[in-house]
C-alpha positions, 0 to 999 in steps of 0.5 A, spaced: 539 649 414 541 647 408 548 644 405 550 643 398 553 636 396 555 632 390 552 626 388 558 620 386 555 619 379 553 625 376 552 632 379 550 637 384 545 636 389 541 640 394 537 638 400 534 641 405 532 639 412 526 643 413 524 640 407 525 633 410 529 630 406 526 631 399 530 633 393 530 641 392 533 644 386 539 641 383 535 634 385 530 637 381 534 638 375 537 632 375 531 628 376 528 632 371 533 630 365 531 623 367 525 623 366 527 627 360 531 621 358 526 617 360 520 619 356 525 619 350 527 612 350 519 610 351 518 613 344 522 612 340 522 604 343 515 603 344 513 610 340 515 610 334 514 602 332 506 603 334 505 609 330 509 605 324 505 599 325 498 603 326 500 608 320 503 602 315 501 596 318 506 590 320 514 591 318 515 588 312 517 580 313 520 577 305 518 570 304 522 568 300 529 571 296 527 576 290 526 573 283 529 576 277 523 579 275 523 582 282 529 586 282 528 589 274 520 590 274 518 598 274 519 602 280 513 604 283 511 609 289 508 602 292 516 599 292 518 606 294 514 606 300 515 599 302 523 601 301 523 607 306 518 602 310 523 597 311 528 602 313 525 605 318 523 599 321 531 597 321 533 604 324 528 602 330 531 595 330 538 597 331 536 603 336 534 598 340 539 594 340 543 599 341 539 600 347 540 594 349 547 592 350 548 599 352 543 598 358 547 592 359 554 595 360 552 601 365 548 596 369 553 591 370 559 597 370 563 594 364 565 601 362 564 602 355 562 597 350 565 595 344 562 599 338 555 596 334 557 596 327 553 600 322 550 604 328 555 610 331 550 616 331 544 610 334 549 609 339 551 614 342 544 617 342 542 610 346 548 612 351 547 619 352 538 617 353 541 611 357 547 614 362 542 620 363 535 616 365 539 610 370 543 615 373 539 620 375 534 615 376 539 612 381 540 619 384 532 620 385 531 614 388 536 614 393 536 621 395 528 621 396 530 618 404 536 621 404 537 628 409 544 631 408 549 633 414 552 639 413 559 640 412 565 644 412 573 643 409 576 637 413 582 642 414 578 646 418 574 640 421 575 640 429 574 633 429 570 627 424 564 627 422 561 621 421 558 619 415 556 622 409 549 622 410 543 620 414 538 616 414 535 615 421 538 612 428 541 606 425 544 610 419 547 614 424 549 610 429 553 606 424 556 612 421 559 614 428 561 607 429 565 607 422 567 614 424 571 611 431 573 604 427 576 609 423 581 613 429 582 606 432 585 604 425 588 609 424 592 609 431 594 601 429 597 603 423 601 609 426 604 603 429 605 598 424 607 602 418 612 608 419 610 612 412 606 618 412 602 619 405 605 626 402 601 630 397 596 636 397 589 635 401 591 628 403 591 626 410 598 623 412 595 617 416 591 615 409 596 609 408 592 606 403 593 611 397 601 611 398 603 609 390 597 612 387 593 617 383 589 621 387 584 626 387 581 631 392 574 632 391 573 640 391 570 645 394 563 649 390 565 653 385 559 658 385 553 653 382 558 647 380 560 641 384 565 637 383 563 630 381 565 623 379 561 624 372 565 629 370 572 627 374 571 622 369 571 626 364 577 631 366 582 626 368 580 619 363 577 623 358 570 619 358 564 621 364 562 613 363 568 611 367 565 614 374 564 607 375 571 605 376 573 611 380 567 608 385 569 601 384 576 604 387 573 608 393 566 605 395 566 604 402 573 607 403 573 612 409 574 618 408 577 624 412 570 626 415 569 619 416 564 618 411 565 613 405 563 613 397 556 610 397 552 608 391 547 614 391 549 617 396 554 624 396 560 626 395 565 631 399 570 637 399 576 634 401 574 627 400 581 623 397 579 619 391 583 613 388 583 614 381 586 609 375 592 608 374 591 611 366 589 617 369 592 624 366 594 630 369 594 627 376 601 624 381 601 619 386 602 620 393 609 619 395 611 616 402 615 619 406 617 616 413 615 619 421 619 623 424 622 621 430 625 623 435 632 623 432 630 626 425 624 630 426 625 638 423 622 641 429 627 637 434 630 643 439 637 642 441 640 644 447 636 646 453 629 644 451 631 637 451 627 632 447 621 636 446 618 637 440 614 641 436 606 640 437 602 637 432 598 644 430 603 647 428 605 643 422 598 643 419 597 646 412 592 651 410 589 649 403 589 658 400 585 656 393 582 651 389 589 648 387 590 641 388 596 644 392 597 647 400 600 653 401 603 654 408 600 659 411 605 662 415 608 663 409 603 665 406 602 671 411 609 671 412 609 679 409 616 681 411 618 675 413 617 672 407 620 677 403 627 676 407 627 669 405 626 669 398 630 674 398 636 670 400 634 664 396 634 669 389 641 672 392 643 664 392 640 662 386 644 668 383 651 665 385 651 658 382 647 654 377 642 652 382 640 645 382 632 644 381 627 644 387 622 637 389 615 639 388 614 640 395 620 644 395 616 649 390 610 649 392 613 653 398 617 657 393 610 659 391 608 661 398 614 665 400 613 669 393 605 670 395 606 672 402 613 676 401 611 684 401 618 686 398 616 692 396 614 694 403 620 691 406 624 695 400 621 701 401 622 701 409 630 699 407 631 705 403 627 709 409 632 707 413 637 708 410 636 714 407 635 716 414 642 714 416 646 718 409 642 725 411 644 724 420 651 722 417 651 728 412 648 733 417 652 731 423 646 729 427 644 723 431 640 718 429 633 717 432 632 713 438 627 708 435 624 703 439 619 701 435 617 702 427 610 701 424 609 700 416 603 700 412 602 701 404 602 710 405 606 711 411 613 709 416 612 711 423 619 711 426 617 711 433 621 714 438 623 714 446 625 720 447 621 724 443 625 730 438 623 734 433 628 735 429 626 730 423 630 731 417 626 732 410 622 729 407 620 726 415 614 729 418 614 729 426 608 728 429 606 727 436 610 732 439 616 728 435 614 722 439 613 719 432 616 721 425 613 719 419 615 718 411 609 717 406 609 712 401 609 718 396 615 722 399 621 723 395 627 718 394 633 718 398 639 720 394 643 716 398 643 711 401 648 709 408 649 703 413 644 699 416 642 704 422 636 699 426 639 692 423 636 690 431 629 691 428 624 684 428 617 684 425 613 681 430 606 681 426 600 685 422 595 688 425 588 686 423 588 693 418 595 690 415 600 694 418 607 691 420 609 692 426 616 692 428 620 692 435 627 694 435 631 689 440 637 695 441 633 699 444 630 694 450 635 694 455 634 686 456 631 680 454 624 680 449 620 673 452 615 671 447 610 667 452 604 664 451 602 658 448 609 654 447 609 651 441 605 658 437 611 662 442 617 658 439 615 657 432 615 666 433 621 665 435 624 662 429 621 666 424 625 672 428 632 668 428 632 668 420 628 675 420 634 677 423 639 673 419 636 675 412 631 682 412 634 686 407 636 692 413 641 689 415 648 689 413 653 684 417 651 681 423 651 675 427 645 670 430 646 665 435 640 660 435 640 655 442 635 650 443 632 651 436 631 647 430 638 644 427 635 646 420 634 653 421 641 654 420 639 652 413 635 657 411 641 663 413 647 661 411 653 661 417 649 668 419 646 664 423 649 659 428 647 653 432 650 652 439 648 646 444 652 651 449 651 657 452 657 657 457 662 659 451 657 663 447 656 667 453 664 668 455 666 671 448 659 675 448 662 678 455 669 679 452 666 682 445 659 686 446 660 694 446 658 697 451 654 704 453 654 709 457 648 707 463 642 710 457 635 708 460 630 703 457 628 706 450 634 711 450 637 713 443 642 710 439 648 714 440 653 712 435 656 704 432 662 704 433 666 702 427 667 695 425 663 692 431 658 687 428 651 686 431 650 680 435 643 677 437 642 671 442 635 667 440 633 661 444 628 656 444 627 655 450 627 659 457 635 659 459 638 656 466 638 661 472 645 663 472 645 663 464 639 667 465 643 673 469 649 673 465 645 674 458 641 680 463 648 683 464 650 683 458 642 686 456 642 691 461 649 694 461 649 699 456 650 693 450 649 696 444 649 691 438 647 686 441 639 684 442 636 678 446 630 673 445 627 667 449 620 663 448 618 663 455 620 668 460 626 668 463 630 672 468 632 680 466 626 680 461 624 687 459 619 686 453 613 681 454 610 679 447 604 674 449 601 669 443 596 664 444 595 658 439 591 660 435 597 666 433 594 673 435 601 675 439 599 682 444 604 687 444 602 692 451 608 696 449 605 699 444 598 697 446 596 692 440 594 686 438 598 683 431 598 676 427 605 674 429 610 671 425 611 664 425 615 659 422 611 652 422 616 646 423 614 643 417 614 650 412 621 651 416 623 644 413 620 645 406 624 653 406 630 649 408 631 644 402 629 650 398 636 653 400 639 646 400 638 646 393 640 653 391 646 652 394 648 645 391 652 646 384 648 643 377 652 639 373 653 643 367 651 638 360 658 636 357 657 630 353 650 631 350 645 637 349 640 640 353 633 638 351 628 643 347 621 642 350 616 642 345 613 648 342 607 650 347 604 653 340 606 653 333 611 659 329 617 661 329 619 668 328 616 670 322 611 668 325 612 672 332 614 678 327 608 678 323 602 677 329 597 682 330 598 679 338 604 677 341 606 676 348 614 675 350 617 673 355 624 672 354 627 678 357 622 684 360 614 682 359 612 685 352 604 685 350 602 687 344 594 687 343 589 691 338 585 691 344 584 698 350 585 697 357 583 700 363 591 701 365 590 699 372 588 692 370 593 692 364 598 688 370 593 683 371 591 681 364 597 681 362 599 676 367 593 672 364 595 671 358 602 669 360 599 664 364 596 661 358 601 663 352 605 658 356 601 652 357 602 647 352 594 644 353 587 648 354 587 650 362 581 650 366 578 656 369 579 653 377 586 651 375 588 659 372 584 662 378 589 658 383 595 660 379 593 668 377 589 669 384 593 664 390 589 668 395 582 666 392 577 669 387 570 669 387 568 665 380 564 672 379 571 676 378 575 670 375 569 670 369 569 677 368 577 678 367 577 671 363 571 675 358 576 681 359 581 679 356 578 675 350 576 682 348 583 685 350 585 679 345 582 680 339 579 675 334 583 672 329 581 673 321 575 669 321 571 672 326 573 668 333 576 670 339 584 669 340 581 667 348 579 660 347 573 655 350 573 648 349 566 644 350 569 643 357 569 650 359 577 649 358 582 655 355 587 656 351 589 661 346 589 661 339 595 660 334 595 666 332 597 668 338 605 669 337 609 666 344 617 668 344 619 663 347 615 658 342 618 660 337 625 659 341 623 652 341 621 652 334 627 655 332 632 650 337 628 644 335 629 645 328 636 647 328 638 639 331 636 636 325 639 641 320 646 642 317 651 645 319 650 652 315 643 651 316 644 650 323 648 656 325 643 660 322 637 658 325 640 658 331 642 666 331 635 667 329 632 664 335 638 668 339 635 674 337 628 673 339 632 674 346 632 680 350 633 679 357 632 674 363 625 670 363 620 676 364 624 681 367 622 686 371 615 683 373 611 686 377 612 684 385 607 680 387 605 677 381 607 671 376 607 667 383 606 661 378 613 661 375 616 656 380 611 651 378 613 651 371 620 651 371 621 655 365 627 660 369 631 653 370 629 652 363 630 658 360 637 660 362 639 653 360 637 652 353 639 660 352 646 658 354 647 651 350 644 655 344 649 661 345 655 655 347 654 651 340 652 657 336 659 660 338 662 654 336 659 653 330 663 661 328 669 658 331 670 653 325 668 657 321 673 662 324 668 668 325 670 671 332 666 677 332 659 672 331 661 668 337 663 674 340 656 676 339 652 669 340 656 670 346 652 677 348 646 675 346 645 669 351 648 673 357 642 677 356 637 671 359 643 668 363 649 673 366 651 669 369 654 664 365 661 663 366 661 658 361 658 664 356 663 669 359 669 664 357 666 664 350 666 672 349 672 673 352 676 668 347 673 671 342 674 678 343 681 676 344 681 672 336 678 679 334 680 685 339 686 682 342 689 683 350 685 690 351 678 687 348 679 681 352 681 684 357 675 689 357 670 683 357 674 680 363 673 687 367 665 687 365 664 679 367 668 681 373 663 686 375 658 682 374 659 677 378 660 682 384 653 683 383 651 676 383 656 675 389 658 669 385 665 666 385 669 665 380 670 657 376 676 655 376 676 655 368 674 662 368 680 663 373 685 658 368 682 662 362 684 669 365 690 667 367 692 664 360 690 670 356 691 676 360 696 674 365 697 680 368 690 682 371 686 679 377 680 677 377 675 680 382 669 676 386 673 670 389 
């Protein structure tokens, strides 16, 4: 059995143990390039001198300082040799020195050491001999006697593993005892400090890096290795500075209780402490433990003081990105695209405020898991059915259950009938109606016919499988292990809230987390007591007429909205049986879920801990949906924030980032490549692509048109491909796009690699958003008339919203750049001053059209709305104004935004007799 480790110093390494602890092939290579360096130094310090002094003689030593007759006598051959003998000698003296002082600062850890004069070449080959020779002699020696453990990811990891390496049963015996030390200090520390680290691939426990830069040590990526020599390089710009990383972590325990020793190997998941100069890396926040009283996953009402398990707060590290993704986000399908879904419709409304990191990168998990494409397409299914059994005066199908996949939707029915409508196909006798993905477009669309419908889960084959709660005739019970059963009840209380088949209805959470009201808005209520709740629901649930289990939906009697009861925890007896009335008495638009079994249960869904739920209705076994505790508190301040108004810039102006690359836009008109991004994506290359991978080529060189430093390959592979690639994929598409790209007029590729394997873009290439940059940052420092112009070029490099229209299920990214914030606000400062500058310059058709361009990036910017309307009412009068008016107004009807009060002051001002719509 063979593992593959990191030595701390310099690289990979491989042992085997059936090779009884001997180095094999990466050993090998780094003992040979010692060895190499070895035999280097060994001539040109001993070598070279001898063969001088066996071929020249002894170096020229002067007796005495030469005459005048010595510096005007003739120059012969004999003086010319006895020159060029002289200055070897002296190259060979200042190489040893060299050599000598550099063996001494890598010895004693001292870093690099201050320059020789006069010796720049000699002593950076001295460095580069020696750094090579003692670190992997260091190397060689140390591994020799050492025989690897074999290890996986801690996050994977069921319990420490003792020791980084094993060096027989004393060896052995200390790193077990260290490993115990460990759990021993950990639980004193729980007790004496009341903070948990937070930050990416960092334990919670570890305490000791609170405040500090970190980095965690990577998983191979094909043949490399992560290792301290290069995480010098990457993150102080110089591979010498391992030491200071090994002096700041050696005999720190580690999340597999094993420690940094000199020699020995470093782990995947290791968490190292770094200077505090380093570059490209955070300090881990503290954030305080959770008690009773705060923590997100505490239930309210019957379920006491109980708490969700720890398991079900446990990240899932999804790509070689120094960031978590949680994986019930991740794999949240449907789920996921409800909620982001609602978090869009609420950022649409409102200049939202901007999210905390943590915050995004659950943004970022949601965008990875949400299949929105399926939930629309099932959305308009449904919808499409629900226009065509209005239009033929039918009755809608009694489905009791829906599968989806990317070819069909199978509407599952009880009882059976055969009368779909076109384009439904019937099968199974009519127990099933089905829609393929390609079947024609509805053209029109109806109510919500099944908003009761609930994704529990996807099948190992990728299929959604979806239950309708109308349809049961009781309570549906999620049973199993409890924690797993309430996190699956959670996710179905916002699912019911937020999925887009939907239209108004009303969710009641007993015994849930108090901040999953968060996520839904007033759709979902928490209540701590079921008696009231109950009263109403018995006073104002419609009733049907005695239909049996899986009966069809008759009708919905107008103006009656949906009502659902999910509850966290099993209900009291007498409770139990008023919910079982109200269930199985005909109810229709009401539903009712509970973790745990309870009286008047009808549906049984089963899940284990590990989140497999069986489902013997349908006789299937599906990957539930859940909603850990903390993804639910991470969603949560998603929505938090996206509810609160930012404040608007008054006093100063909104900060211009600096350019990610050179030009303005005569540069962007005039490059043979160009990538925009303000408005829809716009690519032009010289280069042919296979259209199937235009999508994600195009997506690339995004990535890295916006970047404003050479990315590594890893980091790209972790932003374009979030679910994970393999290395051999990433290069290929790297080198497809380079030959997409381009070369520039000097024969190089537009697609770049540094010395370190870093990518970048050439100059060359044009960035819209770059030469809005360039054109915004220069117009601060112009004068007026200069400024207006600069700032009307930079506004008609503006076409849309930032990369409208992308494609689903990519650009996940974004969030991370916080480029939609910035964006939109530097469009609507610019527009802003630009209508201001026409203003004085009494030009009412010019702010009426600085005005239009930025609603293109932000429509909507009620402070550009207000701009354009008092244009248009200087140049076009009431009617002009009035027509502005109109079009603000729908368009805040799209965004379901309110109305300001300035823009409400405005109308009233100028348009006295006209209402404004959307408040």
């Amino acid at each position: 059995m063979t593992s593959t480790q990191t030595d701390p110093a310099r690289g990979p390494e491989r042992f085997s143990r059936a090779a009884g602890g001997q180095p094999a092939e990466h050993t090998e290579t780094s003992a040979l390039k010692a060895l190499g360096a070895g035999v280097a130094l060994l001539v040109m310090l001993v070598g070279v001198p001898v063969g001088l002094w066996l071929l020249t003689g002894p170096p020229p030593y002067p007796d005495g300082m030469p005459s005048r007759s010595d510096l005007t006598q003739p120059v012969t051959v004999d003086t010319v040799l006895a020159v060029l003998r002289a200055v070897v000698w002296l190259a060979w003296a200042q190489f040893a020195v060299c050599t000598l002082i550099e063996t001494v600062s890598l010895v004693r850890g001292r870093g690099l050491p201050r320059p020789v004069p006069l010796s720049g070449r000699s002593q950076h080959l001295a460095r580069a001999l020696v750094g090579t020779l003692l670190v992997g002699g260091v190397l060689a020696g140390s591994t020799g006697t050492s025989v690897a453990a074999t290890f996986s990811s801690p996050a994977l990891a069921p319990a420490p593993v003792a020791g980084a390496v094993q060096a027989g049963a004393d060896d052995r015996t200390r790193a077990e005892v260290r490993a115990d030390d460990r759990t021993e200090d950990v639980t004193g520390a729980s007790a004496r400090d009341d903070r948990r680290a937070v930050h990416a691939g960092v334990p919670g426990d570890m305490t000791d890096v609170i405040g500090k830069k970190v980095y965690v040590v990577q998983p191979p990526d094909g043949s490399y290795h992560d290792n301290l020599w290069d995480i010098a390089e990457r993150h102080l710009d110089n591979g010498r500075r391992w030491q200071e990383i090994f002096d700041l972590n050696k005999g720190r325990l580690q999340p597999d209780g094993g420690e940094l020793m000199l020699g020995r190997l470093i782990q995947p998941g290791w968490v190292l402490i770094m200077p505090g100069d380093a570059t490209g890396l955070d300090r881990v926040d503290a954030a305080p433990v959770r008690t009773a009283e705060t923590t997100p996953a505490q239930v309210r009402g019957g379920a006491g003081d109980e708490q969700a398990d720890s398991a079900g707060d446990v990240d899932t590290v999804e790509s070689r990105h120094e960031s978590t993704l949680a994986r019930d986000l991740t794999g949240g399908g449907i789920v996921a695209a409800g909620l982001l879904g609602a978090l869009l419709a609420e950022r649409r409304r409102r200049r939202s405020a901007a999210p905390d990191d943590d915050a995004l990168e659950a943004e970022v998990a949601l965008l990875v898991g949400a299949d929105q494409a399926r939930a629309d397409r099932l959305d308009r299914a449904l919808r499409g059915l629900s226009a065509t059994c209005r239009n033929e005066q039918r009755a809608l199908p009694p489905v009791f259950a829906v599968s989806v996949d990317d070819e069909n939707i199978d509407l599952r029915l009880a009882p059976a009938r055969t009368d779909a409508p076109a384009p439904w196909t019937p099968v199974d006798d009519g127990r099933i109606w089905r829609l393929s993905a390609d079947a024609e477009e509805p053209a029109e669309l109806g109510h919500a016919p099944y908003p009761g419908l609930v994704c529990v889960g996807r099948g190992l084959d990728g299929t959604d499988v979806l239950v309708d709660l109308e349809s049961v005739g009781g309570a549906v019970a999620v049973t199993g292990h409890d924690t797993t059963a309430r996190e699956v009840v959670s996710a179905l209380a916002v699912q019911l809230a937020t999925a887009p088949w939907t239209d108004e209805q009303r969710v009641f959470g007993h015994g849930l987390s108090e901040v999953l009201a968060d996520l839904a808005g007033d759709r979902l209520v928490l209540v701590d007591d079921l008696g009231p709740l109950l009263e109403r629901l018995e006073a104002s649930t419609p009733q049907r007429g005695g239909q049996e289990v899986l009966t069809g939906r008759l009708a919905r009697r107008p103006g009656v909205v949906p009502q659902y009861a999910v509850l966290g925890a099993p209900p009291e007896p007498a409770l139990a049986d008023r919910l079982a009335g109200l269930t199985g008495a005909g109810a229709r638009g009401f539903g009712v879920i509970t973790a745990g079994e309870s009286a008047g249960t009808r549906w049984r869904l089963e899940v284990d801990e590990s989140g497999t739920m069986t489902v013997p209705l349908l006789d299937l076994q599906v990957e539930a949906v859940r909603l850990t505790a903390r993804s639910t508190a991470l969603v949560a301040a998603l929505f938090e924030r996206a509810r609160e108004e930012a404040p608007v810039v008054v006093d100063g102006r909104v900060r211009v980032p600096a350019p990610t690359r050179p030009g303005d836009d005569g540069h962007w008109s005039a490059a043979a490549v160009r990538i925009g991004v303000l408005g829809r994506i716009e690519a032009r290359t010289p280069g042919d692509l296979d259209p199937t991978r235009v999508d994600l080529a195009v997506e690339v060189a995004t990535f890295l048109g916006l970047q404003s430093a050479p990315v590594h390959p890893t980091v790209l592979a972790a932003s374009v491909w979030p679910r994970g690639v393999t290395p051999e994929v990433r290069r290929a598409t790297v080198e497809r796009v380079r030959e997409w790209l381009g070369d520039d007029t000097e024969g190089s590729p537009l697609l770049r690699s540094d010395e370190n394997g870093r990518l970048s873009l050439s100059p060359d290439v044009a960035v819209d958003w770059a030469a809005f940059c360039e054109l915004a940052q220069r117009s601060r420092h112009a004068v007026s008339r200069e400024e207006r112009e600069l700032l009307r070029r930079a506004l008609q490099l503006v076409r849309g919203e930032l990369l409208d229209d992308r494609p689903a299920g990519r650009y996940t990214w974004l969030p991370r750049t916080r480029l939609e914030s910035v964006v939109a606000d530097l469009v609507v400062d610019t527009a802003h001053r630009l209508v201001e500058l026409c203003g004085q310059d009494r030009d009412p058709a010019g702010a009426a059209a600085a005005a239009e361009a930025g609603l293109r990036a932000a429509p909507g910017s009620q402070l550009l709305w207000r701009d354009l309307i008092r244009a248009e009412h200087e140049s076009g009068g009431h009617a002009a104004a009035a027509e502005a008016a109109g079009r603000m107004a729908d368009a805040l009807t799209r965004r379901n935004a309110h109305i300001e009060a300035e823009t409400d002051a405005l109308v009233d001002e100028l348009l006295p007799s006209r209402a404004v719509a959307g408040e």
